[in-house]
C-alpha positions in Angstrom: 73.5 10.9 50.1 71.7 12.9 47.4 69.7 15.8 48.6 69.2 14.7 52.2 66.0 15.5 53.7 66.7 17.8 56.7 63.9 17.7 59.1 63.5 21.0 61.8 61.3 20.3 64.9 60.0 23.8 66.3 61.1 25.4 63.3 58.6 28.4 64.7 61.5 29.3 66.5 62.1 31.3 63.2 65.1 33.8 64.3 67.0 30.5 64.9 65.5 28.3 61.9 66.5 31.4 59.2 70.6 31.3 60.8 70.6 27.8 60.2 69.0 27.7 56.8 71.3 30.2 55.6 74.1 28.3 56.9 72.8 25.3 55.5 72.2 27.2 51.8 75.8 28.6 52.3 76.7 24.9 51.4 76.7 24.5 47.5 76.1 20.7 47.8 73.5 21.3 50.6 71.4 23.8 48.1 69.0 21.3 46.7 68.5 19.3 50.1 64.7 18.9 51.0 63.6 20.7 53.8 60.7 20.5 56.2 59.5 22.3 58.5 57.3 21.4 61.7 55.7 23.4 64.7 52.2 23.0 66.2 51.6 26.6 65.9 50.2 27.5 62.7 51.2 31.2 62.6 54.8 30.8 63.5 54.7 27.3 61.2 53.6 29.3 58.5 56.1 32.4 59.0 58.7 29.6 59.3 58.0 28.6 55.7 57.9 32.2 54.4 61.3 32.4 55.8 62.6 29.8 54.6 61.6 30.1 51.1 62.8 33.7 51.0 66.4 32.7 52.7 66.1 30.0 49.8 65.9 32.7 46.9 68.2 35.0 48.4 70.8 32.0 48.9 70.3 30.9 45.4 68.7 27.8 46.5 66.4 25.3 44.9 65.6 23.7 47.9 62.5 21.9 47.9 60.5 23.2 51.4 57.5 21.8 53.2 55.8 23.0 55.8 53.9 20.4 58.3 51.4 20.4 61.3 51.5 16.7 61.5 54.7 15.6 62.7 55.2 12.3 61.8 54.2 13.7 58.2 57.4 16.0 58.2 60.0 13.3 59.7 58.7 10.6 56.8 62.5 9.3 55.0 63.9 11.6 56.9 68.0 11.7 56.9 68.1 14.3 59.5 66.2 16.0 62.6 67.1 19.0 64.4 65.4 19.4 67.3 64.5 23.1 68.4 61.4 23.1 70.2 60.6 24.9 73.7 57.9 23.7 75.5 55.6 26.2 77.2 57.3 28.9 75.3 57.9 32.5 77.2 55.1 31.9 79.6 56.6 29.1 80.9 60.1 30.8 81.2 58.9 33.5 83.1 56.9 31.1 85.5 60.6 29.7 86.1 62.0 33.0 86.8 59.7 34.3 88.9 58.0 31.7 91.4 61.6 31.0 92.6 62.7 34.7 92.8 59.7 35.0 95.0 61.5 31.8 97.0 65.0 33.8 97.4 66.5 32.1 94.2 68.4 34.2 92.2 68.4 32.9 88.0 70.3 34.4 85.6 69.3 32.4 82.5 67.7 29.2 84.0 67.6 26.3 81.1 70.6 24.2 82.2 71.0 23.4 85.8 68.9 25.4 89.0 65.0 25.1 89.5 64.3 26.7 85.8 66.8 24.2 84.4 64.7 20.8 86.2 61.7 22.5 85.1 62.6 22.7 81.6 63.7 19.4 81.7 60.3 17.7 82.7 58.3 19.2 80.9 60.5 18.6 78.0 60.7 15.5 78.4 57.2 14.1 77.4 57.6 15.6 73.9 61.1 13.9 73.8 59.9 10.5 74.1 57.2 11.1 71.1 59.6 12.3 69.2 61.5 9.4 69.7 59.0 7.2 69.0 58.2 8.9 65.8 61.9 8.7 64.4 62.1 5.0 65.0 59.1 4.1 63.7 59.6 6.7 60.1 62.7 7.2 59.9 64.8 5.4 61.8 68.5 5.8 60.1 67.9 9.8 60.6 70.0 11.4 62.9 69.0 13.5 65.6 70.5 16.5 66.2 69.4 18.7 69.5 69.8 22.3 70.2 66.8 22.1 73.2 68.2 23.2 76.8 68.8 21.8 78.9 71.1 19.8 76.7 73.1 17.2 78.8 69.6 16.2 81.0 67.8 16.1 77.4 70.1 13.5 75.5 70.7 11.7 78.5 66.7 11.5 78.6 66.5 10.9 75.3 68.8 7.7 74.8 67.7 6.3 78.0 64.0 6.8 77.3 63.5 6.1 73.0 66.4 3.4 72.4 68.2 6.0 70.1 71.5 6.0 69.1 72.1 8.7 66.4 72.0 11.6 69.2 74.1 14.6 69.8 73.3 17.1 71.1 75.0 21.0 69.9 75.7 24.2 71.4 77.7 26.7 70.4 79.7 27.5 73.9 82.9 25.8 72.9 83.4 27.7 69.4 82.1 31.2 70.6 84.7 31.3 73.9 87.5 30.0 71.5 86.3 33.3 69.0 86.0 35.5 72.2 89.5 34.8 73.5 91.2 35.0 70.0 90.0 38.1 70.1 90.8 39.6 73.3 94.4 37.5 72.6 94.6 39.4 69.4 95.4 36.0 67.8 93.8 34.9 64.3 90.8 32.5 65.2 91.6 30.1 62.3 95.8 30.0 63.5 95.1 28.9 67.3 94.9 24.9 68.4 92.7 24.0 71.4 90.6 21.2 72.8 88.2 21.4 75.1 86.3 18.8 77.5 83.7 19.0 80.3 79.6 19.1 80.4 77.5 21.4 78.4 77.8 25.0 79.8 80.7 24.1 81.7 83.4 22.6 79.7 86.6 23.7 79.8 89.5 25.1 77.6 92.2 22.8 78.2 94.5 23.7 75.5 94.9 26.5 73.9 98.1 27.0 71.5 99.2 29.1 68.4 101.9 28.6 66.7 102.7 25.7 69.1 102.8 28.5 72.4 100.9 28.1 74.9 98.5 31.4 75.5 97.3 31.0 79.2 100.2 33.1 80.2 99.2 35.6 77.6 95.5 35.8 78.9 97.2 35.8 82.6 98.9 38.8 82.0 95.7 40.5 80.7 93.8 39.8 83.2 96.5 40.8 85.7 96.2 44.0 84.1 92.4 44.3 83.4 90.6 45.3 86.3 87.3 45.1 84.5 88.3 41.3 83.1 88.3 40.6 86.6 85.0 41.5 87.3 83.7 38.5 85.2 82.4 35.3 86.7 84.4 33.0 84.2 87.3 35.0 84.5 87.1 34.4 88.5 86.7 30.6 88.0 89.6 30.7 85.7 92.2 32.3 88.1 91.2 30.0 90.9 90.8 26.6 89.0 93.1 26.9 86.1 91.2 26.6 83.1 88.6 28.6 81.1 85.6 27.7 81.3 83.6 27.5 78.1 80.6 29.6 79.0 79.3 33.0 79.4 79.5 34.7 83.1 75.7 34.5 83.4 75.4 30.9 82.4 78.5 29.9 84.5 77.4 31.9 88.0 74.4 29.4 88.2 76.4 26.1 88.1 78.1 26.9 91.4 77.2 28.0 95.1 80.0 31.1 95.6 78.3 34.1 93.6 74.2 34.5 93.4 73.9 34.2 97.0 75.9 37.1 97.7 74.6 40.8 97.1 78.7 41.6 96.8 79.8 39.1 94.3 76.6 40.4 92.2 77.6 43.6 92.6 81.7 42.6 91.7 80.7 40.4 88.8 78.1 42.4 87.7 75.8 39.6 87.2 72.0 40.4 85.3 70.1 38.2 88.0 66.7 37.7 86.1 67.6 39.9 82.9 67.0 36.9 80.7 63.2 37.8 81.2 64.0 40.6 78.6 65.7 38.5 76.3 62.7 36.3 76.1 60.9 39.2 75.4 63.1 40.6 73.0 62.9 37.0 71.2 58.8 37.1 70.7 59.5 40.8 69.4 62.5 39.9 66.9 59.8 37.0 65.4 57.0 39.7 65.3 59.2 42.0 63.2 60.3 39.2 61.0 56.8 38.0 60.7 55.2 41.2 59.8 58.3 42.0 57.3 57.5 38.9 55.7 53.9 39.7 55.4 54.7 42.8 53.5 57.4 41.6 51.4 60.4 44.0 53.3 63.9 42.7 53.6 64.9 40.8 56.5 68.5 40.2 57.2 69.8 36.4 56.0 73.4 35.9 57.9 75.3 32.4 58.7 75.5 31.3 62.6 78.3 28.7 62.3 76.4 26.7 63.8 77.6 22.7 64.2 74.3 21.2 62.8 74.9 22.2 59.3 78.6 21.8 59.4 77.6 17.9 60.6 75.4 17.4 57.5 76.9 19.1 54.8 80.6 16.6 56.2 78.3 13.3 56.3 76.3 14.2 53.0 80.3 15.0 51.2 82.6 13.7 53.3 84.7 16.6 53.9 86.0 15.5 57.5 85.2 18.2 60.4 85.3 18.4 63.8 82.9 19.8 66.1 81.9 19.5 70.0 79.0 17.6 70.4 77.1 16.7 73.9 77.0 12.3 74.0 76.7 9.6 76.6 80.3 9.4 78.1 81.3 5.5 78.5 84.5 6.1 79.2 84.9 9.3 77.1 86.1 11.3 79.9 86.8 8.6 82.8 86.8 10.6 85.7 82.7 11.5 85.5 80.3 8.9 85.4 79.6 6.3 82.7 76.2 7.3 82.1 76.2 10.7 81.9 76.3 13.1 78.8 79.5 14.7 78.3 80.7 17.6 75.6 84.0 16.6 73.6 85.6 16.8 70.1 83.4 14.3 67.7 84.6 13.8 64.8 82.8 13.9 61.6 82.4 12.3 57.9 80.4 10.3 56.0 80.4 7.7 58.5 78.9 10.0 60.9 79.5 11.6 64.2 82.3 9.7 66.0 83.3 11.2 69.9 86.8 11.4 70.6 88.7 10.3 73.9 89.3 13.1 76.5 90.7 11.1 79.2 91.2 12.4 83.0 89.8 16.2 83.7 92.2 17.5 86.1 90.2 16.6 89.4 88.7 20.4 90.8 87.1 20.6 87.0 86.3 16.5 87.3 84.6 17.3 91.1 82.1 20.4 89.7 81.2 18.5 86.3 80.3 15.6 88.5 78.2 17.6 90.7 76.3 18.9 87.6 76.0 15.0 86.1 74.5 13.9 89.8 72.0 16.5 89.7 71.0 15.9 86.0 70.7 11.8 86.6 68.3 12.7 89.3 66.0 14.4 86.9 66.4 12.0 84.5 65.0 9.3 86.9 62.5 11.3 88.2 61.0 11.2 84.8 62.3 7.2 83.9 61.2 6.2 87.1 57.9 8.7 87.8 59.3 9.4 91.1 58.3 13.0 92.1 60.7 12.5 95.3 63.7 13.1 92.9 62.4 16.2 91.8 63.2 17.8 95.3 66.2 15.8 95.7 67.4 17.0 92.4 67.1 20.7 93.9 68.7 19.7 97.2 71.6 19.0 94.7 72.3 22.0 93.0 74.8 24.0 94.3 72.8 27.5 93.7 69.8 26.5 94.8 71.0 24.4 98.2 73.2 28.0 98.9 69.9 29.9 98.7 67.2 28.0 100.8 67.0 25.7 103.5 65.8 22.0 102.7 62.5 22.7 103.8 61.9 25.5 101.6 63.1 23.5 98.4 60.7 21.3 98.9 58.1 24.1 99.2 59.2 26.0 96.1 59.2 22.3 94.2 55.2 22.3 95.0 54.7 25.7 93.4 56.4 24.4 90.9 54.8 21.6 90.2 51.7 23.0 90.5 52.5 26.3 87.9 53.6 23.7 85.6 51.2 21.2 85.7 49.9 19.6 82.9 53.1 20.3 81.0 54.4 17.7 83.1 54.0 13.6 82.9 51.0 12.5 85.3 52.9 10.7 88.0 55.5 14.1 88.6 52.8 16.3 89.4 52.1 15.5 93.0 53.1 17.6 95.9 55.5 16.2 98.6 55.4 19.0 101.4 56.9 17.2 104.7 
């Protein structure tokens, strides 16, 4: 493969698209690759581009770069797709956020499981299925590579919905918690052997070794000694489970029933209910800055992320064998959670492509929560395959945060507001309201 064409969906998210582009450009091989570039909003399309051709010239790249309002335009012979689009953008984060704080349910971050995480999903989901269509019918040998959240309802959406097989979806959990705990450890990141296996956002470390030791009695002893590594969510899971789980305390608190119900265990884990609000807002004020240093020729900072997408492409264009964790449909990957739901597990990677690996059993408390999570993500799933609105509530009823915080009644009542804030973002049959 000879200067791939690398497509990026929502490449308006510009903060993101310039971390992997200079990833990407950090490849020799990968520094003539064609790249284009996609997003509905002009502005940010066309900042987008700026970016990327001054990443280009700072990376020493001869890239050729295209920028594209029409998408099936952009994904024309392409050889790769990665997917980065939000639909409904800030407003339609903060509409998650708040409608259900005004319901009694605390969020922390809100795109993966929880009310914010279903409504993400459905309206998600429409432009999922286009995009689908598009890739089969342009470019059909591409693979798709996904960094949308929530990430284990999207590619399960996405195979069951467009017939697509070249899907995986990528997040960076696994490889930043690995980083983090090398460091805490004091161990070199590059000396330590682990594997890790679960669902997106909460996988968990299940080996971790250097020098053929194990170091969970190492990270025992710290924590025994660390009163303020105790006040972590992940590190609370961890001492009464037995493995690390392979996401951040905020992410983690909203997968589970024990913590954002209680004004204590807030207090003790010292959990940021509803600070993601600022994030978001941080986010639209980082791609003002970038956009307006662009405009006036200032420097803007070009680093690498690490990030798996590039690592994927630049092993299937060479062949340099890799492995990363990648989010795919289980059958029988890890055979104590259910066949059809999306799992995250060691893939490995070449010129052959992206090849999952075997996990096996979970030991059965991590097998019970992940299936929890898989339950509630097949509902939403077939609320969208099936246009059945009714699994939209029962979907809430199922999460474990949200069924702590409200009585059934009132799930069904915050669903309607839901559905109604949304609205249009949503596909026609969803958007009724069920109040019984």
């Amino acid at each position: 493969m000879i200067n791939p064409k690398i497509v990026l969906i929502g490449a308006g998210s510009v903060v993101f698209t310039q971390g992997l582009l200079a990833d990407l450009f950090a490849f020799p091989e990968l520094k003539t690759a064609r790249i284009a570039l996609h997003d509905i909003d002009p502005e940010r399309l066309a900042t987008a581009e700026a970016a990327a051709r001054y990443i280009a010239e700072r990376r020493d790249a001869a890239a050729h770069i295209t920028a594209h309002a029409d998408r099936r335009e952009a994904l024309d012979g392409a050889d790769f797709v990665i997917n980065l689009v939000q639909i409904g953008m800030a407003e339609a984060t903060r509409i998650d956020f708040e409608i259900p704080a005004r319901h009694g349910v605390r969020q922390t971050i809100g795109d993966t499981l929880g009310v914010g995480g279903i409504f993400r999903a459905l309206r998600t989901f429409p432009f999922l299925k286009a995009l689908g269509e598009d890739i089969a019918a342009v470019c059909p040998g591409a693979w798709l590579l996904n960094y949308t959240n929530p990430m284990a309802m999207n590619v399960q959406y996405l195979v069951a919905a467009t017939g697509l097989t070249r899907v995986v979806g990528l997040c960076h959990s696994v490889h930043w918690t690995i980083h983090d705990l090398c460091e805490l450890l004091k161990v070199p990141f590059g000396e330590v052997t682990y594997r890790a296996a679960g669902v997106n956002h909460q996988a968990w470390v299940l080996r971790l070794e250097h020098d053929g030791t194990d170091l969970y009695p190492r990270l025992d002893a710290l924590i025994a000694e660390n009163e303020q590594l105790r006040r972590r969510v992940r590190v609370d899971m961890y001492r009464r489970l037995g493995y690390y789980p392979t996401e951040t305390s905020e992410h983690s608190s909203e997968y589970v029933p024990w913590y954002l119900h209680h004004d204590s265990e807030i207090e003790r884990l010292r959990l940021p209910v509803g600070a993601y609000l600022g994030i978001v807002d941080e986010n639209v004020a980082e791609y003002e800055r970038t956009r307006d240093a662009l405009a006036t020729g200032a420097h803007i900072d070009v680093e690498g992320t690490m990030e798996y997408a590039p690592q994927i492409i630049h092993s299937m264009v060479t062949g340099t064998p890799r492995t990363v964790y990648g989010n795919v449909p289980n059958h029988g990957l890890i055979e104590n959670l259910p066949a059809h739901g999306v799992v995250e597990v060691p893939c490995l990677v070449d010129r052959s492509g992206v090849r999952p690996t075997r996990a096996g059993a979970l030991p059965p408390q991590l097998a019970a929560l992940n299936r929890t999570y898989l339950s509630m993500n097949d509902l939403v799933v077939r609320a969208a395959l099936e246009d059945e609105p009714r699994h939209i509530r029962h979907a809430a009823m199922t999460d474990p945060a949200t069924a702590a915080a409200l009585r059934v009644e009132q799930i069904w009542e915050l669903c309607d507001e839901m559905v109604r804030a949304h609205g249009e973002r949503l596909q026609p049959a969803l958007r009724a309201t069920l109040a019984i």
